[in-house]
C-alpha positions in Angstrom: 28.0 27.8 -3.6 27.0 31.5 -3.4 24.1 30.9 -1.9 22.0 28.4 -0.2 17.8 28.1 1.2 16.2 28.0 4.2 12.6 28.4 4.6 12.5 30.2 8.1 8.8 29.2 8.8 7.5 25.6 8.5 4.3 27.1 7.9 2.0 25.2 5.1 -0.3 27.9 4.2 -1.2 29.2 1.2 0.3 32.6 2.3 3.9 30.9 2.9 6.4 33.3 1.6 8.6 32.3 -0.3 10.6 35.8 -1.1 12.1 35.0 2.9 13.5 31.9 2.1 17.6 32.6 2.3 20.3 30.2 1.7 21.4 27.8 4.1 21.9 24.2 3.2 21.7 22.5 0.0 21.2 19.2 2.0 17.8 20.4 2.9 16.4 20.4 -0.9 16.4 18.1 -3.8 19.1 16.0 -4.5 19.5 17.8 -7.9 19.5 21.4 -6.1 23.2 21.7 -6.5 24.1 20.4 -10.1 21.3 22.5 -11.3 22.2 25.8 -9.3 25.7 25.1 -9.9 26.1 24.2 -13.6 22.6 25.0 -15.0 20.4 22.7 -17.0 21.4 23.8 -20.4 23.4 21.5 -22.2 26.4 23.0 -24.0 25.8 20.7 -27.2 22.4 19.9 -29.1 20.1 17.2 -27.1 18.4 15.3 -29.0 15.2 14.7 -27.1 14.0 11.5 -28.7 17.2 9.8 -27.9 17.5 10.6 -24.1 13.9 9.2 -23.5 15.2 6.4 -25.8 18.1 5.9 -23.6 15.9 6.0 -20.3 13.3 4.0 -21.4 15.9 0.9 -21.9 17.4 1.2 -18.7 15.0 2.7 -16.4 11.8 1.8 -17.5 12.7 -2.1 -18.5 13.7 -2.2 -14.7 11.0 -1.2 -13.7 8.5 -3.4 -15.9 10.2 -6.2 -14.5 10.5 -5.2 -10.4 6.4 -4.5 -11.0 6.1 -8.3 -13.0 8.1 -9.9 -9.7 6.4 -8.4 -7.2 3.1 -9.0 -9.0 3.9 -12.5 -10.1 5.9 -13.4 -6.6 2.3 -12.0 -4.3 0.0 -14.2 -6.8 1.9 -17.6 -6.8 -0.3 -18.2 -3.7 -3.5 -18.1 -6.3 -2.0 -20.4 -8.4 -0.9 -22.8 -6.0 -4.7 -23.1 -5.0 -4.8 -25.2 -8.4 -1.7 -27.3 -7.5 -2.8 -28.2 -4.3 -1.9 -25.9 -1.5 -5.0 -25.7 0.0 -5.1 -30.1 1.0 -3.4 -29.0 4.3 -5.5 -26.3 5.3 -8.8 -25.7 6.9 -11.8 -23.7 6.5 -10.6 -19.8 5.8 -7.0 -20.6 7.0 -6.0 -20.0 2.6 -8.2 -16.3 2.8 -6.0 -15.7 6.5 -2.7 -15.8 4.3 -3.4 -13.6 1.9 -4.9 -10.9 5.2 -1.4 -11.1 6.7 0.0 -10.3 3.4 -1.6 -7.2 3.2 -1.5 -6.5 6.7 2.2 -6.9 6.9 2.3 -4.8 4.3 0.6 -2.1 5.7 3.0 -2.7 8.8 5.5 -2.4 7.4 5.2 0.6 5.1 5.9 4.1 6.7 9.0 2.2 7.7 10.0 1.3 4.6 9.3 4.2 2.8 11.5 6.2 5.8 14.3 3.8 4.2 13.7 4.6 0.9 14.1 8.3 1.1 17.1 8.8 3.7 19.4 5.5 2.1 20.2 5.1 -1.4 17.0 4.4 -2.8 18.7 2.1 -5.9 20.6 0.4 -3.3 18.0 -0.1 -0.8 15.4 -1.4 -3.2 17.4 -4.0 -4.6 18.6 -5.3 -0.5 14.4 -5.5 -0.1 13.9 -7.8 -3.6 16.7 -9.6 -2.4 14.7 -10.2 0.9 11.5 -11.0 -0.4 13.2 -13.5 -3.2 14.7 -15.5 -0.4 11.5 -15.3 1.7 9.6 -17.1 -2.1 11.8 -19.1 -2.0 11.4 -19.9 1.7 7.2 -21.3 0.7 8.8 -24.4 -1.0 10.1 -25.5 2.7 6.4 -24.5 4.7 4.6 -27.8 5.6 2.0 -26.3 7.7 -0.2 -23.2 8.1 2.2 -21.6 10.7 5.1 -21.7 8.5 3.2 -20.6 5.9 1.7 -17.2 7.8 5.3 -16.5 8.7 6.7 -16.3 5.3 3.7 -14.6 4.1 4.1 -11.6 6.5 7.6 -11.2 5.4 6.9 -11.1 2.4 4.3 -8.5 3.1 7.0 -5.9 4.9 9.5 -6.2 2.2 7.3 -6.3 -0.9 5.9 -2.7 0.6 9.3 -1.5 -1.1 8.0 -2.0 -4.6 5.2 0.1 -5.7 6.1 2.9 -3.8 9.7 3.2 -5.7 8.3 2.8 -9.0 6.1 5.6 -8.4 8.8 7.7 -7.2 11.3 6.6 -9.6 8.7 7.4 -12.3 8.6 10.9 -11.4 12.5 11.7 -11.3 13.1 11.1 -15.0 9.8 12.0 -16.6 7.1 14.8 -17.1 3.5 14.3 -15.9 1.7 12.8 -19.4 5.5 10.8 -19.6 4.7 9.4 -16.2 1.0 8.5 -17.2 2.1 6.7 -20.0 5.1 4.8 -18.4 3.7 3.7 -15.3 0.8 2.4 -17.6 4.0 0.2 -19.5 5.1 -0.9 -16.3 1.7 -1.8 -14.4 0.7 -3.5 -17.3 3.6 -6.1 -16.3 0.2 -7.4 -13.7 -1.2 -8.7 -16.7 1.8 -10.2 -18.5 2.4 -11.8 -14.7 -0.7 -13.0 -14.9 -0.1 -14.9 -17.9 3.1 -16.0 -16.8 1.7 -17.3 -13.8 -1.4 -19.2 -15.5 1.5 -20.5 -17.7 3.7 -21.3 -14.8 0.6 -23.0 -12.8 -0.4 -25.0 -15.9 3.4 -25.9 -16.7 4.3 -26.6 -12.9 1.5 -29.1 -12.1 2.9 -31.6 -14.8 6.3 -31.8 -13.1 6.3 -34.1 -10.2 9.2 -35.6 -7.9 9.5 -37.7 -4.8 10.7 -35.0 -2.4 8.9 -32.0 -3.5 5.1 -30.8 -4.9 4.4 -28.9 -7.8 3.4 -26.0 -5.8 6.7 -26.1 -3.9 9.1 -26.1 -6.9 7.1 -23.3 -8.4 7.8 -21.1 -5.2 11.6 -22.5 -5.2 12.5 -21.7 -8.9 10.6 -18.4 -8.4 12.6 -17.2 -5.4 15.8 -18.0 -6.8 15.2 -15.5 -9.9 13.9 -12.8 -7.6 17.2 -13.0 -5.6 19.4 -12.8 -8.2 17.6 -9.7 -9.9 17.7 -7.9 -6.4 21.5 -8.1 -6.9 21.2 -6.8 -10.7 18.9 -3.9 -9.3 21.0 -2.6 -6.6 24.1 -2.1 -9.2 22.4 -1.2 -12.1 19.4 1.2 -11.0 20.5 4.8 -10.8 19.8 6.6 -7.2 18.8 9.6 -8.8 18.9 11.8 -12.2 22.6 13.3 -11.3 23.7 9.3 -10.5 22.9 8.3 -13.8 25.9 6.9 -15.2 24.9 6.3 -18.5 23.8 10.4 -19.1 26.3 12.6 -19.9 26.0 16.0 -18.2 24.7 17.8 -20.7 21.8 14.7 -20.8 21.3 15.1 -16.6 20.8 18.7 -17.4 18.7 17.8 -20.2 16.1 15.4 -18.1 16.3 18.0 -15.0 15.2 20.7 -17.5 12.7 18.5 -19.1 11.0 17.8 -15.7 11.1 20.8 -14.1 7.5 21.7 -15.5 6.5 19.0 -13.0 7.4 21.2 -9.7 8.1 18.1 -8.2 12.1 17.8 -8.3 13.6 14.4 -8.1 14.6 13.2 -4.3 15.6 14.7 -1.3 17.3 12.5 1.4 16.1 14.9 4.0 13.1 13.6 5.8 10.9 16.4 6.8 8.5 15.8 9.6 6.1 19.0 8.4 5.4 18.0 5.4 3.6 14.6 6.7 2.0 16.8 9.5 0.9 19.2 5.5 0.2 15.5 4.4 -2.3 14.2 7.0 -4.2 17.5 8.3 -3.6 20.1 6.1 -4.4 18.6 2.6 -8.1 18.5 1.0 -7.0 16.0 -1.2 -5.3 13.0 1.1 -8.3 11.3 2.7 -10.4 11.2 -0.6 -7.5 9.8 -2.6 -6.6 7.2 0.5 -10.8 6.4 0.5 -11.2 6.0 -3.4 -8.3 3.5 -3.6 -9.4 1.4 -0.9 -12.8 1.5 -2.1 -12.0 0.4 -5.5 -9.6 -1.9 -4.8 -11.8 -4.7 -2.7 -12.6 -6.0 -6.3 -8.6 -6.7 -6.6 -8.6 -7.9 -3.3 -11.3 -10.4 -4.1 -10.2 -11.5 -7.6 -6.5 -11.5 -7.0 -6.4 -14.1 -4.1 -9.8 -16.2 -5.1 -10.0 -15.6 -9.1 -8.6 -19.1 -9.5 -11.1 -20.6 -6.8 -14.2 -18.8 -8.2 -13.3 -20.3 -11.6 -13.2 -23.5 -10.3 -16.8 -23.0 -8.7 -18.1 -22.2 -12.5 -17.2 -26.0 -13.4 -13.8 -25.7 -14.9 -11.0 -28.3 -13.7 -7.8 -26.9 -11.9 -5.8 -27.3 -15.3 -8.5 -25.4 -17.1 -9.0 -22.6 -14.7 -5.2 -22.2 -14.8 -5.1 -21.2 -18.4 -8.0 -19.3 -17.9 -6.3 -16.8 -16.1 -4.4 -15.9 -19.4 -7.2 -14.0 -20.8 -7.3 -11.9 -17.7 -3.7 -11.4 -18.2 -4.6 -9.9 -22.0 -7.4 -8.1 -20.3 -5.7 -6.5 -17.6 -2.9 -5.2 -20.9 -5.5 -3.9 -22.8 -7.5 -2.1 -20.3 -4.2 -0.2 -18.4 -2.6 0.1 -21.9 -5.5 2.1 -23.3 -6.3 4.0 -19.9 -3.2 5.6 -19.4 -1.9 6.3 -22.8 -5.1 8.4 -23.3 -4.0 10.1 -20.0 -0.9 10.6 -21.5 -2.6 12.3 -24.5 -5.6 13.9 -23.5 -5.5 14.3 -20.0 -9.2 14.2 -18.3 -8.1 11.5 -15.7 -11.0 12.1 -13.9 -13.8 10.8 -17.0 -11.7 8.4 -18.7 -10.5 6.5 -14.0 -14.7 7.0 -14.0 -15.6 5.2 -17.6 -13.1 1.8 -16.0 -15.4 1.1 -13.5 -18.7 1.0 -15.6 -17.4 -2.1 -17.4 -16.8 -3.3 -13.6 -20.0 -2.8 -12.5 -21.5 -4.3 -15.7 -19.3 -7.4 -14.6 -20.9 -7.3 -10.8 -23.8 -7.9 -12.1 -23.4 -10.3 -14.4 -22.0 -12.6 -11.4 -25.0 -11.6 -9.3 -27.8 -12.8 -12.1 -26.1 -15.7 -13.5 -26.4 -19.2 -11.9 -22.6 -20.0 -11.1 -22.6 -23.4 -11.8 -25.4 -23.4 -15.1 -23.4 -20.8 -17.5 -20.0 -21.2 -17.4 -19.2 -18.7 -19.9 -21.9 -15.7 -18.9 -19.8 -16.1 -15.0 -16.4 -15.9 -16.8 -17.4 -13.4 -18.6 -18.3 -11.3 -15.7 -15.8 -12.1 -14.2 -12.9 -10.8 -16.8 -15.1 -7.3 -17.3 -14.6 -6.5 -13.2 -10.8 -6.7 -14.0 -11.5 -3.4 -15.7 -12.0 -1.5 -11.8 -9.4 -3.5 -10.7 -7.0 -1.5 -13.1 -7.9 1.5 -11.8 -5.1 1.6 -9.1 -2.6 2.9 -12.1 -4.4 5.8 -12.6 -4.5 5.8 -9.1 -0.7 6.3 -8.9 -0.2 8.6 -11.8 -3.0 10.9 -9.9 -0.8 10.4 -6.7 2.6 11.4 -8.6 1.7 14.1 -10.4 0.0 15.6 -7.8 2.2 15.9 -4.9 5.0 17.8 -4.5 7.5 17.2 -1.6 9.9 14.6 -1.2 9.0 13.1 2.4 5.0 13.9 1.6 5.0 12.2 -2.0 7.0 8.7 0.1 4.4 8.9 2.3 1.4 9.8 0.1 2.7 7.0 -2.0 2.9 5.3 1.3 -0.7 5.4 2.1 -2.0 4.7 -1.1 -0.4 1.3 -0.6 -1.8 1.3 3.0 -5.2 1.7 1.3 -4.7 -0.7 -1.6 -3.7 -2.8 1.2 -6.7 -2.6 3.4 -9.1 -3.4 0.7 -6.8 -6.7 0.1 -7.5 -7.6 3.6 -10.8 -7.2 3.0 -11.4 -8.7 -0.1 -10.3 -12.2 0.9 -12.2 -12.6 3.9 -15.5 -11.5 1.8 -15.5 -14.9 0.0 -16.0 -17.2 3.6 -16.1 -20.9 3.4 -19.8 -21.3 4.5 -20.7 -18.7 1.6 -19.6 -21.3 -1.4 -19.3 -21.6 -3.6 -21.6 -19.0 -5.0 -19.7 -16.2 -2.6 -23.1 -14.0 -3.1 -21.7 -12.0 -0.1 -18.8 -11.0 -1.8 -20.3 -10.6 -5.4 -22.9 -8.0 -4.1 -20.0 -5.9 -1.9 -17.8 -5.7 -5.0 -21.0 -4.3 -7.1 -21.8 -1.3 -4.5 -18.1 -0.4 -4.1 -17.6 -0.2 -7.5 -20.7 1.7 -8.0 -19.9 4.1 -5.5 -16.3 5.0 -6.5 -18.1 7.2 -9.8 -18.8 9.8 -7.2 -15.6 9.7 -5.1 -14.1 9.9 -8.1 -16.0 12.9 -9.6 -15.2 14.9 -6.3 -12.1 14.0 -6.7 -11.7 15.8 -10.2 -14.1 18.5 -9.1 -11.7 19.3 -5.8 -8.8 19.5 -8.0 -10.6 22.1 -10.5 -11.8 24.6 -7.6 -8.1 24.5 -6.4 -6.3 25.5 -9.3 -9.2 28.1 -10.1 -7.9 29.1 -6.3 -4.4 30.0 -7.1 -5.2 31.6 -10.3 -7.5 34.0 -9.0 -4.4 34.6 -6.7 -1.7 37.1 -6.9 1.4 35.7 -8.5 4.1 34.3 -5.7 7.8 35.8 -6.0 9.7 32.5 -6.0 13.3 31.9 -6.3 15.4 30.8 -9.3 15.0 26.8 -9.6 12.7 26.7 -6.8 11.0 23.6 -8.7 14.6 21.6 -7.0 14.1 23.7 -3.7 11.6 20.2 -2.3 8.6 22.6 -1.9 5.2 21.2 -1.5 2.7 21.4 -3.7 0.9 23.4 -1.0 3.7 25.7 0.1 4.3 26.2 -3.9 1.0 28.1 -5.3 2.6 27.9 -9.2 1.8 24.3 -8.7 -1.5 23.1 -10.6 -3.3 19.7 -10.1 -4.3 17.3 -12.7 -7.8 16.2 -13.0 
């Protein structure tokens, strides 16, 4: 190469210029830097557009719809199992404790596994952690006591941190900002169909019964084994990165790489880049409100996604029943993430359309709050399914997170702490519904209806923070950047072309 870029100051601020910047090492920038300053992204014969997304859809986004249904489905079989019986050898709030080490070896282990992520082969190290965490479902079938079962739940914890924070990433390589809305929508819609799957799996698994093993136990066992063996189909099938795409022809790399470059986020850099987390946690207005309005509204998926089954069976429903009942929520959960993001994808507004989920949630709140639980069965249920509706909010949550963060390294570890966040209100969701509490669990009922209520206004300063900042940079005067500086792993600080979404 002719020519190659080095920023000589590490500097953050808005004032960072950019016309200083001489070449140095490609290794430093985005993994597509080269191909695209080397051969250009204009294809030498006509693209047609419809077809390439056609052609990513099948492989990329398919993977991904079923990574996000595994992890989902894999975490929840603990719910389930509640209804088959699990919970006979354990005491008092010993079931709520394994779903807190979960989430608090998740949160352990994920600034060390999104490191990993961004310095290996991301493909290739995704697939090694499914791998891990199918052997360690697996590993439930043989747990006989409450120690056994903490250990395999913390594993699972540190290598399930892998999944959300690649899909997001992965998300963003191949597809603009209203593409990403829409497709992370298809793929965290795969919670639902999980959901359904796993009320089918519950309903289906508690009719099978064998000398040696429980229901419960086979249902971990056959689970694992399918997990494993897609972690092996992931890490040879996934793409690392736009320019490893084997099924693209050149001209369709160049294609895609054009396509996103109105993002100004490039695709992956392998260099980690300690300034850009230093940008990340003190220099960014918009980290700590995004980190506090997904834990905030994420206690109600906390609750719901480790007691949904148990607070069913307080309404009066039998464990078979309240099985199948989680099939609606499934539906529910499809519906409400389907609509969400496609009118994202569409119209934009994220801010009005993440603050109208969580009326229908606090609606829902209520309804649990002024309805005996055990006199009307269906008033409870149905207050139940409408706080699903803030529950889905944590895939607008990552589509927010994507499109507005620029920067390899920060964008891991913004995607990072959003998990962190997600997982914290996990933690403390559980332990909101204490035994001495049911079955009513008015404690946590009340707590899910002022957190939900009060995410309207993080969220509105959210959208209003993003507004004043692009009015910022277009009162501004106009930055002299470099050709293909969108490949160059700028920030979305250090770049002031960048615009937020809101």
């Amino acid at each position: 190469m002719g020519r190659e870029i080095e920023n000589r100051s590490e500097s953050s601020h808005s004032n960072t210029n950019l016309t200083d910047l001489t070449i140095k090492d490609s290794v430093e920038y985005d993994g597509a830097f080269r191909f695209v300053n080397d051969r250009g992204t204009n294809p030498s014969v006509q693209i047609v557009s419809s077809k390439v997304i056609r052609k990513i859809d099948l492989r990329i986004l398919s993977l991904l719809c079923a990574i996000y249904f595994l992890q989902f489905l894999d975490k929840s079989l603990l719910n389930y199992a509640a209804a088959m019986g699990i919970k006979k050898n354990l005491k008092g709030n010993e079931f709520a404790n394994l779903s807190t080490i979960f989430y608090a070896a998740y949160i352990f282990g994920e600034p060390f596994v999104a490191y990993l992520l961004q310095v290996f082969p991301l493909a290739k190290t995704l697939g090694l952690f499914i791998v891990c965490w199918g052997i360690v479902v697996a590993c439930h079938a043989a747990c006989e006591s409450y120690a056994a079962l903490m250990v395999v739940r913390t594993l699972l914890g540190i290598f399930e941190a892998s999944s959300a924070v690649s899909l997001i990433i992965i998300s963003g390589m191949f597809y603009t900002k209203p593409q990403q809305a829409s497709r992370m929508g298809i793929w965290s819609v795969m919670s639902g169909v999980a959901t359904i799957v796993g009320g089918l799996l519950s309903f289906g698994f508690q009719h099978v019964h064998t000398t040696r093993l429980l229901s419960w136990q086979i249902l971990f066992l056959f689970m694992g084994i399918i997990t494993t063996l897609f972690g092996v189909f992931v890490a040879f099938y996934l793409p690392n990165n736009v320019t490893d795409a084997t099924f693209l022809s050149d001209d369709e790399k160049a294609w895609v790489l054009e396509n996103v470059r109105v993002n100004q986020t490039g695709t992956i850099s392998k260099k980690f880049k300690k300034e850009q987390i230093f940008e990340l946690l003190f220099s960014d207005k918009f980290t700590w409100p995004f980190f506090l309005l997904t834990l905030v509204s994420q206690i109600v998926t906390g609750s719901v996604g480790t007691f949904s089954v148990t607070v069913t069976l307080s309404f009066g429903f039998d464990s078979y029943e309240s099985a199948l009942l989680q099939i609606p929520v499934g539906v529910l959960i499809i519906v409400i993430i389907g609509t969400a993001t496609q009118l994202v994808s569409r119209f934009g507004h994220i801010t009005y359309i993440t603050i109208s989920m969580f009326v229908p949630s606090v609606i829902g709140a209520i309804m649990l709050l002024a309805t005996n639980y055990h006199k009307n069965k269906i008033a409870n249920l149905f207050g139940l399914y409408l706080i699903y509706s803030g529950s889905s909010v944590i895939t607008l949550i990552y589509a927010w997170v994507s499109a507005n963060t620029a920067g390899t390294s920060k964008k891991f570890f913004r995607s990072g702490m959003t998990m962190i966040a997600f997982s914290i209100a996990c933690i403390i969701g559980p332990q909101l519904f204490q035994a001495n509490s049911a079955p009513g669990y008015r404690p946590a009922k009340i707590t899910i209806l002022v957190t939900q209520v009060l995410c309207i206004p993080l969220t509105f300063l959210m959208g209003y923070l993003a507004r004043q900042e692009n009015s910022k940079r277009d009162s501004e005067e106009a930055q002299d950047l470099p050709a293909n500086y969108e490949f160059l792993d700028l920030t979305d600080i250090q770049n002031r072309s960048f615009r937020y979404i809101h």
